[in-house]
C-alpha positions, 0 to 999 in steps of 0.5 A: 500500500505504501509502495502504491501511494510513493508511485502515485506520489511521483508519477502524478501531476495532479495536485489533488492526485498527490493528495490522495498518493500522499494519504495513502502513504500516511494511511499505510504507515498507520495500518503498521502502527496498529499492526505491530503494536497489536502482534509485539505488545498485545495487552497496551494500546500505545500504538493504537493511540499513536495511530489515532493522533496520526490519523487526526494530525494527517486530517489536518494536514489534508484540510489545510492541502485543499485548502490551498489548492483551492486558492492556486486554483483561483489565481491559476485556473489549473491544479497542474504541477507544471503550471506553478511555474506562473505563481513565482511572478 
């Protein structure tokens, strides 16, 4: 899943395509929290807390992502990465 989200994340040229390539990474990370704190320490649920503050975290992240690509859609009138070029000027 990781490996999906690191290929999306590099072949993409769609801002919100790398959102979502960008989420899938942050969601494989936290599937092996869980994981391995359920197989190594079966009795604690230090790792199913983590996982859950890195979901919230990754939420916030993700608001404040579109939030921006809303407003370089505004001023651009296009999500492409080979168009940001237009935004340094």
């Amino acid at each position: 899943m990781f490996g999906c989200g690191v290929y999306g994340f590099i072949t993409r040229k769609n801002m919100i395509a790398i959102l979502i390539s960008l989420e899938l990474m942050l969601n494989a990370v936290d599937i092996n929290f869980a994981v391995f704190n359920r197989y190594l320490f079966p009795g604690q649920f230090e790792g199913m807390i983590f996982t859950i503050f890195a979901i919230a975290i990754a939420a916030a992240e993700t608001a404040l992502a579109i939030a921006i690509i809303v407003n370089i859609y505004r001023v651009a009138k296009n999500i492409d990465i080979r168009d940001l070029n237009k935004m340094k000027f």
